[in-house]
GUNUKOL-497967 format. One line per field, with one value per atom (N, C-alpha, C): atom name; x, y, z. Coordinates in steps of 0.02 Angstrom, whole numbers, plus 50000, padded with zeros to 5 digits. Each point is the difference from the previous one (the first is absolute). Last residue first. Layout:
// residues N
selo <- c(CA_...)
x <- c(X_...)
y <- c(Y_...)
z <- c(Z_...)
END
This chain:
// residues 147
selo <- c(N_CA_C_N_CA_C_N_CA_C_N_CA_C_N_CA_C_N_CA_C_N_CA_C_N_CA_C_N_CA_C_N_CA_C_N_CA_C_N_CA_C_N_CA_C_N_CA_C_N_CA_C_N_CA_C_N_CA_C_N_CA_C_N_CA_C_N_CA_C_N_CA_C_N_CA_C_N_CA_C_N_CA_C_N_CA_C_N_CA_C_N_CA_C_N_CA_C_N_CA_C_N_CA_C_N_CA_C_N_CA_C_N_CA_C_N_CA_C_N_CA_C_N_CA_C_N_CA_C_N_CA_C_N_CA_C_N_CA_C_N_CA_C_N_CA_C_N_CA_C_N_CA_C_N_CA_C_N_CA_C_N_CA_C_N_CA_C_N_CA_C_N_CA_C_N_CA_C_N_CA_C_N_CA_C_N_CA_C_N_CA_C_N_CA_C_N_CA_C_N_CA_C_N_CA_C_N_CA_C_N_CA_C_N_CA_C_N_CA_C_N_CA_C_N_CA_C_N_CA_C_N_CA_C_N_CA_C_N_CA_C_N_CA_C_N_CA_C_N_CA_C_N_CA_C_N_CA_C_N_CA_C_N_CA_C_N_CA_C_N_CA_C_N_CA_C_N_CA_C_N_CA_C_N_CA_C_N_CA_C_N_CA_C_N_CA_C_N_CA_C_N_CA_C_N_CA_C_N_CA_C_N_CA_C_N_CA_C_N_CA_C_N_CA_C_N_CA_C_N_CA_C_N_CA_C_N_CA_C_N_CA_C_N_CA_C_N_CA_C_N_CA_C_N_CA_C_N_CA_C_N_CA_C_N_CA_C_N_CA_C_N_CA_C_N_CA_C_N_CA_C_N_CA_C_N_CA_C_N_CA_C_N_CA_C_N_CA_C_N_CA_C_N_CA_C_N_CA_C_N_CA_C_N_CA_C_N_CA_C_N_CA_C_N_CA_C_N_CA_C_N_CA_C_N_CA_C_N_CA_C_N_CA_C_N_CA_C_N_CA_C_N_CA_C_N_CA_C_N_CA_C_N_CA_C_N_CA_C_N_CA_C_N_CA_C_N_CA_C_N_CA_C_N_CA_C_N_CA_C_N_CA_C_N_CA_C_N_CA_C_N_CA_C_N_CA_C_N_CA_C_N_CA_C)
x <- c(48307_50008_49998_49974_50071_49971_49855_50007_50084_49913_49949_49996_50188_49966_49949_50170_49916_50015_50204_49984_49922_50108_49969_49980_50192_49938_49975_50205_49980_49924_50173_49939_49987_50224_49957_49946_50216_49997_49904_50136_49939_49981_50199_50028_49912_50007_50042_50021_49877_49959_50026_50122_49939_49962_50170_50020_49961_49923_50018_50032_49928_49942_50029_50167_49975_49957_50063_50045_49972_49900_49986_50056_50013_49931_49980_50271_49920_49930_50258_49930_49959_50175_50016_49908_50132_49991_49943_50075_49973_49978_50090_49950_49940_50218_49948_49941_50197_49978_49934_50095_49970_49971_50062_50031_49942_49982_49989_50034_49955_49940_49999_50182_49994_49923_50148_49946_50006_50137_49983_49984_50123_49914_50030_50176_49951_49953_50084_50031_49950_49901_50022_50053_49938_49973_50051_50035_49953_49976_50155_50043_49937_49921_50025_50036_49901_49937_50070_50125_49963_49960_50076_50044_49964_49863_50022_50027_49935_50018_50037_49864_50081_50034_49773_50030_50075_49856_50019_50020_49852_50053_50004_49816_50035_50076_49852_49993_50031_50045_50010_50002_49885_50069_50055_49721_50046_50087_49782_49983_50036_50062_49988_49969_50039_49993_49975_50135_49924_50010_50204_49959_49921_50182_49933_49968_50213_49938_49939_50215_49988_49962_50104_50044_49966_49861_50017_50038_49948_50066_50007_49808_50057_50051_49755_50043_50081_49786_50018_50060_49851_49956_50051_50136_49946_49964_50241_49970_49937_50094_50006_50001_49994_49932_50008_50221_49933_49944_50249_49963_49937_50220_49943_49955_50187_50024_49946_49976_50003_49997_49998_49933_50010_50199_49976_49921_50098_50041_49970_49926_49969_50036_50104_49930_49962_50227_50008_49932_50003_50006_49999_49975_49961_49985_50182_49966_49942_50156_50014_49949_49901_50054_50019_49938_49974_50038_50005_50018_49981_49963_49997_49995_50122_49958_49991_50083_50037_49946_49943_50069_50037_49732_50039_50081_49890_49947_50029_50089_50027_49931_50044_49958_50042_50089_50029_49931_49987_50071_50014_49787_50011_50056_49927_50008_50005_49891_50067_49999_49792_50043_50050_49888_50002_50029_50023_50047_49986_49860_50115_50032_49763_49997_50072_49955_49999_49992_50020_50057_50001_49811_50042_50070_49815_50001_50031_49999_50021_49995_49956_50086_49996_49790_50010_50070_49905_49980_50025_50010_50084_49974_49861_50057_50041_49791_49986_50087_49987_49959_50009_49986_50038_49967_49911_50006_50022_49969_49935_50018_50163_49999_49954_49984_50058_50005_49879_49964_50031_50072_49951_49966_50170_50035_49944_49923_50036_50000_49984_49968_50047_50060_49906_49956_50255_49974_49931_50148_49964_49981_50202_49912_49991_50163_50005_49919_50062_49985_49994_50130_49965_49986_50056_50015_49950)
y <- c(50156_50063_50052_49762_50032_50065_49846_49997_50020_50007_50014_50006_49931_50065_50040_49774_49994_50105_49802_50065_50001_49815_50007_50091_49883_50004_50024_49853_50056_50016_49757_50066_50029_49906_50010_50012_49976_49936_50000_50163_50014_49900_50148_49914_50008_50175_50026_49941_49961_50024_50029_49862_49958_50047_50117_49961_49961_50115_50033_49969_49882_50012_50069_49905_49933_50051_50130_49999_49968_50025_50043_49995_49866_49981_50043_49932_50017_49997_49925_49949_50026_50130_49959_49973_50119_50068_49963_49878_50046_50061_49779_50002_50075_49965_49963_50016_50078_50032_49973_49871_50037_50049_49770_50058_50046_49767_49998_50088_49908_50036_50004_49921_50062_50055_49739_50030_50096_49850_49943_50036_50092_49971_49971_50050_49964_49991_50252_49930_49948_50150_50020_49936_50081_49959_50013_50126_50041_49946_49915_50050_50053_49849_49965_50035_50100_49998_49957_50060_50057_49993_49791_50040_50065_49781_50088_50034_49770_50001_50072_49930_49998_49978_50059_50055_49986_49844_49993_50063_49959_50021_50012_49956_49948_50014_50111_50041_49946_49973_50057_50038_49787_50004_50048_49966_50006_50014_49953_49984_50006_49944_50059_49977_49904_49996_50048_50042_49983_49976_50070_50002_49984_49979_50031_50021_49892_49959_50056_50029_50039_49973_49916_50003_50023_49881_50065_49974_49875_50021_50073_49828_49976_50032_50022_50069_49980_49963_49969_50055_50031_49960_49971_50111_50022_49921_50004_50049_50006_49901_49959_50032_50122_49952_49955_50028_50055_49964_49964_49974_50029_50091_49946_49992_50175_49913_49966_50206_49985_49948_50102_49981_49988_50069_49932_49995_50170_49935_49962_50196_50000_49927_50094_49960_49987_50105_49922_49980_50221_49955_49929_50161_49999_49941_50102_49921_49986_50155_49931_49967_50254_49965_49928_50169_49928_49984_50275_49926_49953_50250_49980_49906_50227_49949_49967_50242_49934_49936_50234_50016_49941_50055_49961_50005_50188_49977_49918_50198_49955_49960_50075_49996_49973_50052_50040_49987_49878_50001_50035_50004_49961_49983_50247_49943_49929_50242_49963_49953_50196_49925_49996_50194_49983_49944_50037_50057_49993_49850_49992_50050_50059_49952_49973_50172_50002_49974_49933_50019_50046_49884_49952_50051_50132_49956_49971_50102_50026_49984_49860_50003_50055_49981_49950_49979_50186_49991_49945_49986_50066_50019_49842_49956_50053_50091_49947_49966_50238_49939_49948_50262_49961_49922_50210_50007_49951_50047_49961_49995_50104_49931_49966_50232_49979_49905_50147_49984_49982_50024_49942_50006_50163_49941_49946_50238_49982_49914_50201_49940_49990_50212_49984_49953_50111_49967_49981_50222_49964_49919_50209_49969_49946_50201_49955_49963_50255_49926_49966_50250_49946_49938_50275_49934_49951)
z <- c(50900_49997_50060_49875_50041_49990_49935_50059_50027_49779_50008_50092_49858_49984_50058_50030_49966_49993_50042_50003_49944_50174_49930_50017_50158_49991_49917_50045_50019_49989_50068_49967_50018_50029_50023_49971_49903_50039_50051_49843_50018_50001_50057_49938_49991_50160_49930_49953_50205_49949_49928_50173_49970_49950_50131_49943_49964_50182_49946_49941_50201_49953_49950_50146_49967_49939_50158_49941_49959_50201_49952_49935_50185_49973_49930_50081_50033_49954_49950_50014_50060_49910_49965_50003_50176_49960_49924_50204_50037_49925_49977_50051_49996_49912_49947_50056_50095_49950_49970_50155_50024_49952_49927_50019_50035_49915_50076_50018_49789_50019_50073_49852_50003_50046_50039_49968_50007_50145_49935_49942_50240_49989_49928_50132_50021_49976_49977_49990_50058_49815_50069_49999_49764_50045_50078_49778_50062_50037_49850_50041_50032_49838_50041_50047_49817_50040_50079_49816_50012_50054_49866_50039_50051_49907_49973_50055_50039_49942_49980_50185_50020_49932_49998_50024_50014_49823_50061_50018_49802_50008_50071_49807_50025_50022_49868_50040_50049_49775_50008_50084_49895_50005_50052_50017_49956_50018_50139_49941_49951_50272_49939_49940_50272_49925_49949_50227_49989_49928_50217_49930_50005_50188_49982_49961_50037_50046_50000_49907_50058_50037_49778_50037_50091_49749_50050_50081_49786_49982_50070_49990_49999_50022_49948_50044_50023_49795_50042_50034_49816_49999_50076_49849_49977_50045_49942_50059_50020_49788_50063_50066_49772_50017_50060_49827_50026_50020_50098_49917_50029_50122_49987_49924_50038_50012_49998_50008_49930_49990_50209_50001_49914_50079_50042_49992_49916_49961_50018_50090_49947_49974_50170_50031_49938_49954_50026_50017_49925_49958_50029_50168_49955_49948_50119_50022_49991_49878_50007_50028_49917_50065_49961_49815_50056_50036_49908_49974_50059_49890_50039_49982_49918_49973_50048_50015_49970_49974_50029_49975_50012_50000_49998_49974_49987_50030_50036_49856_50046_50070_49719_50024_50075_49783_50032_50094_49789_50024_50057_49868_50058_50007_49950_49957_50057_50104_49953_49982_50002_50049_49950_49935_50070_50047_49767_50035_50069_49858_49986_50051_49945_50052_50024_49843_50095_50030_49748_50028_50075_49908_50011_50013_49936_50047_50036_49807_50044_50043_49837_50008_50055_49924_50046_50001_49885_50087_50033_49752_50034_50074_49881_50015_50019_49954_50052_49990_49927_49986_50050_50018_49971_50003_50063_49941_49981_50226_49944_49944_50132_50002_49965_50008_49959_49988_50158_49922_49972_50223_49998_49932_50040_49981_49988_49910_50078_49981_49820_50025_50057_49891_49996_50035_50055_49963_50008_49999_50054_49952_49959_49970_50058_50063_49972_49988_50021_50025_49971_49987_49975_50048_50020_50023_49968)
END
């Protein structure tokens, strides 16, 4: 009975052998084999699209001319705005659909919701968010006294 020849070099010498661009097609083709192409990707299988009333609240803050928000509380519908420093942040709650359907009925304002209240404008949120916009200072990291 004959045996068959053994081969000399095992696969991890083989690979050394080859050159840097035929490692790196072998590569690329387990990578092709492991994921699918992005056609076939259903991660998103439709496209997620802009509510309407969305668009319409975005029209209506188009409508104004830029900069006439800024510095005054005119255009706020709830009576509880504040003057903003920018355009952007110059935006009534009874502006954005979304926020306006969590106002209770009767009240005016989103900050009169119980939600806002209770989950929104506690203490510990405030200072998480203050620290994550790092709206807050953080302490000075010294070496020499953290330890």
């Amino acid at each position: 009975m004959e045996q068959t020849p053994q081969p000399t070099t095992s696969v991890s010498e083989n690979y050394h052998l080859l050159t840097q661009e035929e490692r790196r097609n072998i590569i690329i083709k387990q990578l092709l084999a492991r994921y699918p192409p992005p056609e076939t990707d259903r991660a998103f299988p439709r496209n997620p699209t802009i509510p309407p009333s969305s668009i319409s609240s975005s029209d209506s803050q188009s409508q104004d001319t830029p900069d006439d928000r800024i510095g005054n509380v005119q255009w706020c519908i709830c009576q509880g705005c504040i003057k903003m420093p920018t355009q952007v942040e110059s935006v009534c709650c009874q502006e954005i659909e979304e926020v306006k359907a969590c106002i209770p009925d009767g009240k005016k304002c989103i900050t009169e919701s119980d939600m806002f209240c209770s989950q929104i404008a506690t203490e510990q949120t405030v200072r998480l968010m203050s620290t994550m916009l790092h709206l807050e200072s953080l302490p000075v990291v010294d070496s020499d006294n953290n330890r």
